[in-house]
Backbone as JSON, one array per atom type, in Angstrom:
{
  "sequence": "XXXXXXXXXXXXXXXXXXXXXXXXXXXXXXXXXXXXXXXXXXXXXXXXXXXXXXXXXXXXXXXXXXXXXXXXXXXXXXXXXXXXXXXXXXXXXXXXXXXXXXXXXXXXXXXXXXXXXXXXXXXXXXXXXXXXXXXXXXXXXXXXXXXXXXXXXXXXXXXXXXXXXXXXXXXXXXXXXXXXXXXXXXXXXXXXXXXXXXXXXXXXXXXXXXXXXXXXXXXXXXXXXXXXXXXXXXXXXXXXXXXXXXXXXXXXXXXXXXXX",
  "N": [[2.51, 19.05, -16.97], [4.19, 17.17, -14.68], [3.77, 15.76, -12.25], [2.38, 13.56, -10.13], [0.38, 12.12, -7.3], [0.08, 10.82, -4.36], [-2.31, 9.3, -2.44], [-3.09, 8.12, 1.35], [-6.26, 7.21, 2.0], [-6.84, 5.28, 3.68], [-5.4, 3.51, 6.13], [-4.33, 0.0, 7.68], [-5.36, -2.92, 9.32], [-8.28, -2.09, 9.37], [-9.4, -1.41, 7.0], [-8.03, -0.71, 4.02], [-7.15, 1.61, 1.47], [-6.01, 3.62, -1.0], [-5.26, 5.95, -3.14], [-3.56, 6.69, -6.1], [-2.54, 9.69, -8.12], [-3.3, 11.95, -10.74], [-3.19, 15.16, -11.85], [-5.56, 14.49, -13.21], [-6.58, 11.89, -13.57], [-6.8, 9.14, -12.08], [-5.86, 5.47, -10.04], [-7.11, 3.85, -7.99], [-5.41, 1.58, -5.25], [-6.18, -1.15, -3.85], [-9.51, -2.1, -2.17], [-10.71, -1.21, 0.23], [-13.16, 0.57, 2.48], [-16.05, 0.87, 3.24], [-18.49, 2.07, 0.12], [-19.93, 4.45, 0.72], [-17.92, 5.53, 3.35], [-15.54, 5.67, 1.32], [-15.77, 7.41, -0.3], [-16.6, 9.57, 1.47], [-14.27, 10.17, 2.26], [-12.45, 10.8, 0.38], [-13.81, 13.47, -0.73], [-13.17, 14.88, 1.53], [-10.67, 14.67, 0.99], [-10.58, 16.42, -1.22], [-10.64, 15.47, -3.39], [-12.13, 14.52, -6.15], [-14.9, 12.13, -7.23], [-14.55, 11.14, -10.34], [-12.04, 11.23, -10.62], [-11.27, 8.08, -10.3], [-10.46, 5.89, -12.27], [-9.42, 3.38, -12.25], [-9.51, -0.2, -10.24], [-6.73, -0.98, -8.52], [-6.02, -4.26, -7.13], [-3.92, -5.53, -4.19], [-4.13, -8.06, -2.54], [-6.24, -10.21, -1.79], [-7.32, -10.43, 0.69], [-9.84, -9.59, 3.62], [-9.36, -6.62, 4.9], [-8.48, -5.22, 2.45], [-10.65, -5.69, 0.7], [-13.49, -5.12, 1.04], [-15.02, -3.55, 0.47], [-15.18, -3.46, -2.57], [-16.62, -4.7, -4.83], [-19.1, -3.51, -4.72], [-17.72, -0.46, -5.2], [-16.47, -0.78, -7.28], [-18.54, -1.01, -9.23], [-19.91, 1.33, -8.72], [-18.29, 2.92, -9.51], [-17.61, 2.84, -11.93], [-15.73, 1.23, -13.33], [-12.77, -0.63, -13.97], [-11.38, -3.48, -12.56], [-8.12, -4.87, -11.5], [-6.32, -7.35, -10.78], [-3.45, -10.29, -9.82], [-3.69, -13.0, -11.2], [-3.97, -15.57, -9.68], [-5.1, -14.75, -7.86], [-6.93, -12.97, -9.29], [-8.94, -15.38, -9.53], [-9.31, -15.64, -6.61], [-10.28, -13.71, -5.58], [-13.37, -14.21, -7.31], [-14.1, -16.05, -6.19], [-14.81, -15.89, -4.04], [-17.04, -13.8, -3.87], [-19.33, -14.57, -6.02], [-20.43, -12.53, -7.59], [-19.46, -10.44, -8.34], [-18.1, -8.32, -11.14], [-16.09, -8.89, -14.29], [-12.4, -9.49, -13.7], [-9.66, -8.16, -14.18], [-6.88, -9.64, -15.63], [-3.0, -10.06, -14.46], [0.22, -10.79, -14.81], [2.37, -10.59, -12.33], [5.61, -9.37, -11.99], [5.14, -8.71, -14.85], [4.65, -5.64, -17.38], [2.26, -3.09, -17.66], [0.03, -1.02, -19.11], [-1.73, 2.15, -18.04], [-4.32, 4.4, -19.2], [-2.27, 7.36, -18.49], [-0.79, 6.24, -17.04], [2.26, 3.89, -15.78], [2.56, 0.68, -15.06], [3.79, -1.5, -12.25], [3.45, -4.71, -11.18], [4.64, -6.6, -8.66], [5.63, -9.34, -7.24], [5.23, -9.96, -3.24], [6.13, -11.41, 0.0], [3.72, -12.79, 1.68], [0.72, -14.25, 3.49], [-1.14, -14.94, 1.58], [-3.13, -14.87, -1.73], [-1.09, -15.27, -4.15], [0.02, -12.52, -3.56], [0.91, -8.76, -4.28], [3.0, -6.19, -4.58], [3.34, -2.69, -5.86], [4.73, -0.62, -8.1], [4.37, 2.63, -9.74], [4.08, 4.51, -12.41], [4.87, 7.65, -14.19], [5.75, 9.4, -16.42], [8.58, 10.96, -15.17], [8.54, 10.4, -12.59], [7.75, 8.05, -10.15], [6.3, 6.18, -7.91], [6.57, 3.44, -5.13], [4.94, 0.84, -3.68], [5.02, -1.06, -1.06], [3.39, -3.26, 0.79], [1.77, -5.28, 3.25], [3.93, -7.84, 3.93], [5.42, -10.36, 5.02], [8.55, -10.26, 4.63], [11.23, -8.17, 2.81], [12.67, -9.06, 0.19], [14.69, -9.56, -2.29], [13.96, -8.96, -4.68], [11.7, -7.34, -4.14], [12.93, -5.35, -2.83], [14.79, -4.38, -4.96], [13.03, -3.29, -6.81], [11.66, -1.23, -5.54], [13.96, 0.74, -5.34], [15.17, 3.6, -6.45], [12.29, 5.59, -6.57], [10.17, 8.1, -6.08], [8.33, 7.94, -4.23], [7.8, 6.59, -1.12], [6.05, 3.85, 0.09], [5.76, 1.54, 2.43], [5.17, -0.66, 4.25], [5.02, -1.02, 7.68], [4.26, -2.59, 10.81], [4.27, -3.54, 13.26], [5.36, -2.9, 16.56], [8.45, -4.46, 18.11], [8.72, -4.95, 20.77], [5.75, -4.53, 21.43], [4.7, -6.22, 20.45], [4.99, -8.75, 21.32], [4.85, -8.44, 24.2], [2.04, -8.4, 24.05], [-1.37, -9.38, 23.88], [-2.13, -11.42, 22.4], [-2.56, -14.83, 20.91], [-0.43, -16.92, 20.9], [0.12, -18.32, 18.09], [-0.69, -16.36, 16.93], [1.0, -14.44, 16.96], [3.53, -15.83, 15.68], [2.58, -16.27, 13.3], [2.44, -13.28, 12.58], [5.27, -12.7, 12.93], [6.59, -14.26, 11.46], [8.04, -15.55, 8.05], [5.72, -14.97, 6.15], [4.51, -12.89, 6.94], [4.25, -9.84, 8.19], [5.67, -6.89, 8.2], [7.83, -5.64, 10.79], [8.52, -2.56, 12.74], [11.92, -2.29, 12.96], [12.55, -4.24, 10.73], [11.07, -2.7, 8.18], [12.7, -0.02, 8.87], [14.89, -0.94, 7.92], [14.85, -2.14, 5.56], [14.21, 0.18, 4.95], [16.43, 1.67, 4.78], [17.93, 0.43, 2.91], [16.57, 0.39, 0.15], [16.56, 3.3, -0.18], [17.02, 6.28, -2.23], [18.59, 8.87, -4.1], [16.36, 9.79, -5.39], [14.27, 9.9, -4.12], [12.07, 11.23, -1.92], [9.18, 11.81, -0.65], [8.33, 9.59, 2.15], [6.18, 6.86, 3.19], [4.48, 5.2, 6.13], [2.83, 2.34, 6.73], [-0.28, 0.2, 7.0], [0.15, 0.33, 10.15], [-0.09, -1.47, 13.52], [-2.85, -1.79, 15.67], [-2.83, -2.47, 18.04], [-0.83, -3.23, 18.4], [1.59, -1.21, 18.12], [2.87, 2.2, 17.6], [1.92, 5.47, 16.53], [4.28, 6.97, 17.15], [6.31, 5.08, 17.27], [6.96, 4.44, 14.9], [7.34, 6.23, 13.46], [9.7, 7.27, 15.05], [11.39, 5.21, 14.62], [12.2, 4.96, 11.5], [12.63, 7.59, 11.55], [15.13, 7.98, 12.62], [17.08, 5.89, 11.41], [16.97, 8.04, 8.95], [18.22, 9.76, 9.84], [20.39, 8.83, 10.71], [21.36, 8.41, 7.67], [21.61, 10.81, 6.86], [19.4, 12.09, 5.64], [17.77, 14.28, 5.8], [15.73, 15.55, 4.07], [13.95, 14.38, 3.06], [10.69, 14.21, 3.47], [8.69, 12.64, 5.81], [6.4, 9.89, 6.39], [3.1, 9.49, 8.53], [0.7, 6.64, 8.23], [-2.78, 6.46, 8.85], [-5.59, 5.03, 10.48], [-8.09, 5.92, 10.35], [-8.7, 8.56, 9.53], [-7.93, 10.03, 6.29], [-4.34, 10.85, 4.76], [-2.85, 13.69, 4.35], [-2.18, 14.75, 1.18], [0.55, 13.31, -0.6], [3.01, 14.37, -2.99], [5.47, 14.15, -5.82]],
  "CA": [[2.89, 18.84, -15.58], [4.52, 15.7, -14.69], [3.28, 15.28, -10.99], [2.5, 11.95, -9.3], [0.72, 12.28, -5.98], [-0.91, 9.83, -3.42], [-3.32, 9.86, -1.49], [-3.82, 7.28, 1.53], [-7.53, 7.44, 2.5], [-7.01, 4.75, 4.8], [-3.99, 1.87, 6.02], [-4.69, -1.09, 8.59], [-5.95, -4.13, 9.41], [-9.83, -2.4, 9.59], [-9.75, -1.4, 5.9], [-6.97, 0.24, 3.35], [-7.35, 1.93, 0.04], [-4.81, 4.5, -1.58], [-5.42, 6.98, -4.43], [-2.48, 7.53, -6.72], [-3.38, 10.33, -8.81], [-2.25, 13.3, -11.12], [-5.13, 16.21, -11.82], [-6.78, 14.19, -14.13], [-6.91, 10.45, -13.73], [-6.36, 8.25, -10.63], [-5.97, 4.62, -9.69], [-7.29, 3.54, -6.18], [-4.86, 0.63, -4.65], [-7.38, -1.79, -2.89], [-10.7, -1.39, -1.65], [-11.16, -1.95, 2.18], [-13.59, 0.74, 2.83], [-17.48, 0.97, 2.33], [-18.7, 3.2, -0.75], [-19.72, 5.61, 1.76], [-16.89, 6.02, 3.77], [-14.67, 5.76, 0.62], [-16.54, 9.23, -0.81], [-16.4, 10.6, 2.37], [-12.43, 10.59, 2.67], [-12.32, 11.56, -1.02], [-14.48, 14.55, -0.65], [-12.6, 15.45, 2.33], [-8.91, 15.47, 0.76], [-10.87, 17.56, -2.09], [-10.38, 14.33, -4.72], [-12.99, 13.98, -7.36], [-15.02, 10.65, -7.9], [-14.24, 10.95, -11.24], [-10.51, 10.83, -11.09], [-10.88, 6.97, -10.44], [-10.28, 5.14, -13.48], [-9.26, 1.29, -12.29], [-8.97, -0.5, -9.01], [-5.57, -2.59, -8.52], [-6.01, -4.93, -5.7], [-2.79, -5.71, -3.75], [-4.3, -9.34, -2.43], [-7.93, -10.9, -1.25], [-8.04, -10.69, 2.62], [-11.06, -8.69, 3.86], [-9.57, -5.46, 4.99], [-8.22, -4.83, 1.06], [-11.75, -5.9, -0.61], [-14.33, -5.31, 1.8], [-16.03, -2.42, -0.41], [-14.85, -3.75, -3.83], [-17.55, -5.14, -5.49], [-19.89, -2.15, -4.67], [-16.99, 0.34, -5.55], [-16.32, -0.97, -8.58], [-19.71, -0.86, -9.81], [-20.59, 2.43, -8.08], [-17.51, 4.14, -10.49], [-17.73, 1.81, -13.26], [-14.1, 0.68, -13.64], [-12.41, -2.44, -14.36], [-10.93, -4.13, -11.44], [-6.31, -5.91, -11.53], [-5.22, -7.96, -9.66], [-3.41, -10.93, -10.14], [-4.35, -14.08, -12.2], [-4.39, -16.17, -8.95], [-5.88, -13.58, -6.9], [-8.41, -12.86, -9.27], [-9.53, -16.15, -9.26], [-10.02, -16.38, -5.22], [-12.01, -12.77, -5.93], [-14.57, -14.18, -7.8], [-14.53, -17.25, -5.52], [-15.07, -15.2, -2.48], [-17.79, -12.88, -4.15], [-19.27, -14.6, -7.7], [-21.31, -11.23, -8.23], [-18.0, -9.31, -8.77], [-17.36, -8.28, -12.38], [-14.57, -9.66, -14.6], [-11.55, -8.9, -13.16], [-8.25, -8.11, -15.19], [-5.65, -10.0, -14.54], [-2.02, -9.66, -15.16], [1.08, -11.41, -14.51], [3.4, -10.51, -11.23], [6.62, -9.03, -12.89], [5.36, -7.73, -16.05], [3.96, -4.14, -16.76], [0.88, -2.62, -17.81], [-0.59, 0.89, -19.29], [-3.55, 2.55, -17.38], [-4.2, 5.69, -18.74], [-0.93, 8.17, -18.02], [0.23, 5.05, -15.73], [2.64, 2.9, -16.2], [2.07, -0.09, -13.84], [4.29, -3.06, -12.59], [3.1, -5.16, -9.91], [5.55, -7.23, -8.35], [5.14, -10.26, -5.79], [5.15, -10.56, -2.17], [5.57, -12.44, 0.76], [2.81, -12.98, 2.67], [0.37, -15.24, 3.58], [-2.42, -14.79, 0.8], [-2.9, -15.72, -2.72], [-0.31, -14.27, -5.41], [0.1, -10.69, -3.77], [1.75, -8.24, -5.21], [2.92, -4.64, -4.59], [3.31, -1.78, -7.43], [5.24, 0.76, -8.66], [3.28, 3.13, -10.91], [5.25, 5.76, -12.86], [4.23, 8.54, -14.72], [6.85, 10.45, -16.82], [9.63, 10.29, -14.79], [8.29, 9.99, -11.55], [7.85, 6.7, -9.76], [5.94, 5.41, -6.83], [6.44, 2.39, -4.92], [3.8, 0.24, -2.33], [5.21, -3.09, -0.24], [2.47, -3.3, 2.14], [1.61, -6.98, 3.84], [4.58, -9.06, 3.72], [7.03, -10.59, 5.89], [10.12, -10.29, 4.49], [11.83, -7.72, 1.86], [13.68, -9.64, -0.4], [15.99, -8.8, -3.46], [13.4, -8.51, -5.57], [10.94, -5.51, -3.44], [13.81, -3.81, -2.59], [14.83, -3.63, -6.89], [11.42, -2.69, -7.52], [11.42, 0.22, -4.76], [14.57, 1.58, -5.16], [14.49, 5.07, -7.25], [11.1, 5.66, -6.07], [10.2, 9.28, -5.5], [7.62, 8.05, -2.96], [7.56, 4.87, -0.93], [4.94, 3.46, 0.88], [6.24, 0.95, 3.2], [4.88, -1.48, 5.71], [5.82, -0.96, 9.16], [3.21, -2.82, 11.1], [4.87, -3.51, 14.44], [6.55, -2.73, 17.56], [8.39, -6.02, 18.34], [8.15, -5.42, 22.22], [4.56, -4.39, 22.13], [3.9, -7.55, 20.0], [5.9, -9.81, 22.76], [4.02, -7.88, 25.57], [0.49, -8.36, 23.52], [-2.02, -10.53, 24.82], [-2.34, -11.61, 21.18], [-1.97, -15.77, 20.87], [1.21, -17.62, 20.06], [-0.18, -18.74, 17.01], [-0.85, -15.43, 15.68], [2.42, -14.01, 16.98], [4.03, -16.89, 15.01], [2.51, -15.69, 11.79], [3.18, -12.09, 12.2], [6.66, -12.48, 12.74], [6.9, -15.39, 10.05], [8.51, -14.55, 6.74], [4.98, -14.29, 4.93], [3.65, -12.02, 7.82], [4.46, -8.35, 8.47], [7.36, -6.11, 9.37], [8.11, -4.8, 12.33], [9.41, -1.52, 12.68], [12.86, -2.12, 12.47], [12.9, -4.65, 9.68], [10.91, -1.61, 7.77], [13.45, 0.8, 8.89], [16.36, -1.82, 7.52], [14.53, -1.92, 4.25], [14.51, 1.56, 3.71], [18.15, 1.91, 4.56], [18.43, -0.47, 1.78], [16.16, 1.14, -0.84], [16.29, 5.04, -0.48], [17.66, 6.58, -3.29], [18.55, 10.37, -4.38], [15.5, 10.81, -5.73], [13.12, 10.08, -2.84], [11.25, 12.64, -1.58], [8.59, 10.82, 0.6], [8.45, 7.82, 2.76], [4.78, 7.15, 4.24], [4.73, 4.1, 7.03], [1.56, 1.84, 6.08], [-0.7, -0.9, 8.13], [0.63, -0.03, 11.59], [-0.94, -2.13, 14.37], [-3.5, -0.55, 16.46], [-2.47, -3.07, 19.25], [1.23, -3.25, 18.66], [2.62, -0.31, 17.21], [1.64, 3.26, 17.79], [2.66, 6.42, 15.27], [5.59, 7.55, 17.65], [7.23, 4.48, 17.53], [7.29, 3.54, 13.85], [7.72, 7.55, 12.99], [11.24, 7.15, 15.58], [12.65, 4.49, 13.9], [12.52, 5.39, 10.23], [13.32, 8.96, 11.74], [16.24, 7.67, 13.31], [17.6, 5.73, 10.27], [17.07, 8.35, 7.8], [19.11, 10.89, 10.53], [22.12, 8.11, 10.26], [21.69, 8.71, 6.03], [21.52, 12.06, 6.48], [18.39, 12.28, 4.75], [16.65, 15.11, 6.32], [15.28, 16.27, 3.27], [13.12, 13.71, 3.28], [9.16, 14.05, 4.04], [8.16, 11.22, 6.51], [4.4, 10.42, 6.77], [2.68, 8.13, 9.05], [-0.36, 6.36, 7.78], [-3.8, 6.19, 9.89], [-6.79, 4.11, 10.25], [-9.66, 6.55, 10.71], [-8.48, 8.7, 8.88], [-6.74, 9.97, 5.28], [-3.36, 11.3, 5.11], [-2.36, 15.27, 3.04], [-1.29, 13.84, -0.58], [2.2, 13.06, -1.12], [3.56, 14.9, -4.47], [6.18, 13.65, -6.35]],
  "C": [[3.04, 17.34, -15.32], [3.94, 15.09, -12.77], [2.54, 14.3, -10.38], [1.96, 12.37, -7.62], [-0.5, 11.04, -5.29], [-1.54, 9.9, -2.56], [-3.75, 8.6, -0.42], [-5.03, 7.84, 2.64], [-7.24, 6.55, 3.54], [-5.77, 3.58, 5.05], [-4.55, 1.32, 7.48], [-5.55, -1.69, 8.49], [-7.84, -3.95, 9.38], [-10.09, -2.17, 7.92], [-8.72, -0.46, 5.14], [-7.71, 0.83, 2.2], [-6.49, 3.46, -0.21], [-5.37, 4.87, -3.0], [-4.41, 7.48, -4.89], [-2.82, 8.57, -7.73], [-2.27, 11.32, -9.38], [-3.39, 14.07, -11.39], [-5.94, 15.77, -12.39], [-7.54, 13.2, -14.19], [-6.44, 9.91, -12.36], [-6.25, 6.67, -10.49], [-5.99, 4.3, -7.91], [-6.6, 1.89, -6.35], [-5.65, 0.16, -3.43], [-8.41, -0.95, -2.46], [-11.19, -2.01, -0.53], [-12.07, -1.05, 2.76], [-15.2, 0.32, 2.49], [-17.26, 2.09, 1.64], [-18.72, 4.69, 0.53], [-18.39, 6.04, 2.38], [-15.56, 6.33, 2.73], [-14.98, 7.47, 0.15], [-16.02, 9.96, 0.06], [-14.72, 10.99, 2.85], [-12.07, 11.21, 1.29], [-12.59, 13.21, -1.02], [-13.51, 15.25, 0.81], [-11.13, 16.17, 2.21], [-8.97, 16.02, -0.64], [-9.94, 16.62, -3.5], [-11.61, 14.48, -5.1], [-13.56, 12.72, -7.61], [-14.18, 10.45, -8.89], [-12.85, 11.06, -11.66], [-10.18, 9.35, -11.06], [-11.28, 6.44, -11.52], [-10.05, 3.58, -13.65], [-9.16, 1.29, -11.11], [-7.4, -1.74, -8.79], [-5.64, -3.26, -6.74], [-4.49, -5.71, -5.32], [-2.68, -7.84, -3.48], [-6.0, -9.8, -1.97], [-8.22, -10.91, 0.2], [-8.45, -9.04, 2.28], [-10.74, -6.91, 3.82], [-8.79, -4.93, 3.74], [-8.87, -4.83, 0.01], [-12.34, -5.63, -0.22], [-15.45, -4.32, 1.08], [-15.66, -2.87, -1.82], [-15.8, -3.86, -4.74], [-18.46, -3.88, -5.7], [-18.89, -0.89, -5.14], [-16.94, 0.25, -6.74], [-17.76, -0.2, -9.64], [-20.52, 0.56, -9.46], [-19.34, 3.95, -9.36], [-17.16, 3.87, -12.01], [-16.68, 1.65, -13.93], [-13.87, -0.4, -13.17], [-11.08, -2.05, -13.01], [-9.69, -4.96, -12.29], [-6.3, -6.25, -10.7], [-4.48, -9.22, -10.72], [-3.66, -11.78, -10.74], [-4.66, -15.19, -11.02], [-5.01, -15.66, -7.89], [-7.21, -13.57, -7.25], [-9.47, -14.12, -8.9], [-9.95, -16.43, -7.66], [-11.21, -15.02, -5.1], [-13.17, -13.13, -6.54], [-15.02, -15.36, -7.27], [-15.06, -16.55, -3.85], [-16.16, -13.82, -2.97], [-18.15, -13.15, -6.15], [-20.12, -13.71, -7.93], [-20.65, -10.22, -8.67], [-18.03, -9.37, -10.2], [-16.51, -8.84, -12.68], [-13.77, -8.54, -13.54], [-10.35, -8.9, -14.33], [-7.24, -8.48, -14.77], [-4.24, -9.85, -15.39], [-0.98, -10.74, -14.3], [2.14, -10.84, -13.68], [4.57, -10.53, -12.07], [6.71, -8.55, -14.56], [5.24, -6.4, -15.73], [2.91, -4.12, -17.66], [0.49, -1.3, -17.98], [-1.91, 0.9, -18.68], [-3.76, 3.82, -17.5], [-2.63, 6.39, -19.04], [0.16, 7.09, -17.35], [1.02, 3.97, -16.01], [2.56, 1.6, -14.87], [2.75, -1.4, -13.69], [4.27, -3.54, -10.93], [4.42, -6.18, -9.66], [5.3, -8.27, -6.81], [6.02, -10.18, -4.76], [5.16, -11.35, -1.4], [4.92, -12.36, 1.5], [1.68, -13.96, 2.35], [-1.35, -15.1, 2.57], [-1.89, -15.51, -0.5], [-2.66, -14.86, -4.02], [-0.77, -12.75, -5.1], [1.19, -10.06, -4.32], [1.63, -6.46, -4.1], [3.22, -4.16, -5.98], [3.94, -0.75, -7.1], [4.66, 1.05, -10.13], [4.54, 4.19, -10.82], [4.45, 6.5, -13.87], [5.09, 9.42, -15.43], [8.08, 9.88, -15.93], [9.34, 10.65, -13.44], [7.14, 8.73, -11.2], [7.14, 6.73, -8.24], [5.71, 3.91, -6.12], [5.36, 1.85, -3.73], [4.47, -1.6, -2.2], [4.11, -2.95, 0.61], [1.95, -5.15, 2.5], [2.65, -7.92, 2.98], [5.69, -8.82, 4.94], [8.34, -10.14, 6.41], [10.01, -9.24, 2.81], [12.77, -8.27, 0.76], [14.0, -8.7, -1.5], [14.58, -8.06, -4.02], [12.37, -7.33, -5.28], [12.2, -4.39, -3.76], [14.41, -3.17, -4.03], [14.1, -3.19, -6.86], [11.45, -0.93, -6.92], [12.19, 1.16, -4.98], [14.09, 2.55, -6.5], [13.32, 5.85, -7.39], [10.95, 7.09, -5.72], [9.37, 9.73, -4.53], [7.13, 6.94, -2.6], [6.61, 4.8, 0.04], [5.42, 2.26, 1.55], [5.82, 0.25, 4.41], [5.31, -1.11, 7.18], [4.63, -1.23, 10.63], [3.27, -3.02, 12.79], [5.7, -3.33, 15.33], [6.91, -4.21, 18.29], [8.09, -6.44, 19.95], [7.04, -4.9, 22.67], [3.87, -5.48, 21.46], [4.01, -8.89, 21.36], [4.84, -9.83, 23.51], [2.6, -8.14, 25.21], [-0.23, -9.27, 24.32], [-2.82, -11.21, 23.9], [-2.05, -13.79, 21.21], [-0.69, -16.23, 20.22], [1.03, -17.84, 18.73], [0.08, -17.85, 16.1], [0.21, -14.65, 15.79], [3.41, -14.12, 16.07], [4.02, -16.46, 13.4], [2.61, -14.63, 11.6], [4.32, -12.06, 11.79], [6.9, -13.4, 11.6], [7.4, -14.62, 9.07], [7.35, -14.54, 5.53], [4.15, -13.75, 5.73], [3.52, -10.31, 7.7], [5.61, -7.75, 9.08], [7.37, -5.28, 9.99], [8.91, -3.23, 11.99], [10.55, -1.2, 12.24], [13.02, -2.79, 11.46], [12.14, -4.04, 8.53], [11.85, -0.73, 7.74], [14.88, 0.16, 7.84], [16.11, -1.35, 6.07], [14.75, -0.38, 3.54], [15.24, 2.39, 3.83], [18.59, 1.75, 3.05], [17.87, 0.3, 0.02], [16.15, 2.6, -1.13], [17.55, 5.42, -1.53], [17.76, 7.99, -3.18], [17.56, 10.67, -4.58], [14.29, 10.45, -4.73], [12.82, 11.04, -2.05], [9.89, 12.23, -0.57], [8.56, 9.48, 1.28], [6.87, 7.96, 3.85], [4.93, 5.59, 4.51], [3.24, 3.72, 6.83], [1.48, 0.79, 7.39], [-0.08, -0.69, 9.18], [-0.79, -0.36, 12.59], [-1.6, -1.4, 15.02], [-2.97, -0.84, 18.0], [-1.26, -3.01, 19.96], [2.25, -2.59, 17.76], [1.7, 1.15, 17.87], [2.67, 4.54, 16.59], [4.12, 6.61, 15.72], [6.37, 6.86, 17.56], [7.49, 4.14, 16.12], [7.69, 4.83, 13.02], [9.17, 7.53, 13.23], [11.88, 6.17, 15.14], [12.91, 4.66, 12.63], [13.0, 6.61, 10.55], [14.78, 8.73, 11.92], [17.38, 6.9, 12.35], [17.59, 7.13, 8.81], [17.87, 9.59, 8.63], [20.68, 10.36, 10.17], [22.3, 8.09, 8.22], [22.29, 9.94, 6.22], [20.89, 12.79, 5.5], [17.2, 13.01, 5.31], [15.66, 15.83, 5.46], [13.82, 15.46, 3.31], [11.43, 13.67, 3.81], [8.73, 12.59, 4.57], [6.88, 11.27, 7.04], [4.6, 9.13, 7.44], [1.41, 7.86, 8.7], [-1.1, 6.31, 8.76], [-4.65, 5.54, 9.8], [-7.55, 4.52, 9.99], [-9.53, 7.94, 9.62], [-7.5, 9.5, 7.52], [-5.47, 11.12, 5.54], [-3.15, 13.05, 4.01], [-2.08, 14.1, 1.6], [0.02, 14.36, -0.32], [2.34, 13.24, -2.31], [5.01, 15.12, -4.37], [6.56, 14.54, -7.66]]
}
């Protein structure tokens, strides 16, 4: 059985972490909850400890590590990230295990997984998203960045299940009562994308063989499900891509698995 499915336990700014998995083996993408609460979303979408096998961390801000250290060591698997990443992980926690690092644009075996991280813009240190593949199905993750450039949108396309940023509504950011400052760096090009420059992107990347699209990190402040559901809805009506399964990610908590 060649099946590929994901699982996000949790997306936003209070803590993420994603379970790609097939019946046997798994990789969790970041660790932003506590142990506890990580179990308890596991056990809930009827996952297995023991399907996690590695953690790949996306980048180093809080709500993507915040359980890491204790996770790690609680399932006894080796921790990826980057090579300049890892280094601010073990500067921001020297009790952390090695970490494994790898180089942004190669690839990597884990297991069943094939694994190729690919950099980001946003405002951290050497992030990366991933497409993991498995036979001949493919999953992609952009989550925290800015801007889409050439090189995401290569990575994503042919994807048989994308995971996709879509963090704001631009006139409930406007309307926020959020400072200029931090406005400034949302919208920036190593911030977060808004709804529609999400929706643009995955004009740009959907392919024949896509089969889900799940909307990641939306704001709690300045975004809400209906609005970041209606604009990817609304672009993938002008494809004519109703076939399409469209998920919205949550904070509190995890989403059905997406199978690929």
């Amino acid at each position: 059985m060649t099946a590929l499915g994901v699982t996000v336990l949790a997306s936003g700014s209070s803590g993420n972490a994603i379970l790609v998995h097939n019946h046997q083996e798994g990789l969790l993408i970041d660790s932003g909850l506590s142990l506890r609460e990580l179990r308890h979303r596991m056990r809930s979408s009827g996952l297995p400890e023991n399907l996690v096998k590695g953690i790949l961390i996306t980048h180093e801000h809080s709500d993507h590590i915040r359980g890491l250290r204790v996770c790690a060591e609680h399932f006894q698997v080796p921790v990826y990230a980057s090579c300049l990443c890892a280094e601010k992980l073990r500067y921001l926690d020297p009790a952390l295990g090695a970490v494994v690092r790898f180089a942004p644009g190669g690839e990597f075996q884990l297991g069943e997984f094939k694994i190729t991280p690919f950099p980001l813009e946003h405002d951290a240190v050497d992030p990366v998203g991933y497409v993991i593949s498995r036979a001949s199905r493919k999953i992609g993750l952009a989550m925290d960045l800015g801007q889409a450039g050439r090189m995401t949108e290569f990575q994503l396309r042919s994807c048989d299940t994308l995971l996709l940023e879509s963090n704001h509504d631009l006139n409930m950011l406007a309307a926020s009562q959020r400072p200029w400052y931090l406005k400034q760096r949302i919208l920036g090009p190593q911030g977060h994308l808004s709804n529609k420059q999400s929706s643009d992107c995955l004009a740009r990347v959907l392919s024949a063989n896509t089969r889900n699209v799940i909307l990641m990190h939306l704001s709690r402040e300045c975004n809400t499900e209906a609005l970041a559901d209606a604009s990817a809805r609304a672009e993938l009506q002008k494809l004519q891509r109703t076939d399409v399964n469209l998920m919205v990610s949550h904070q509190d908590q995890p989403l059905a698995t997406a199978w690929a």
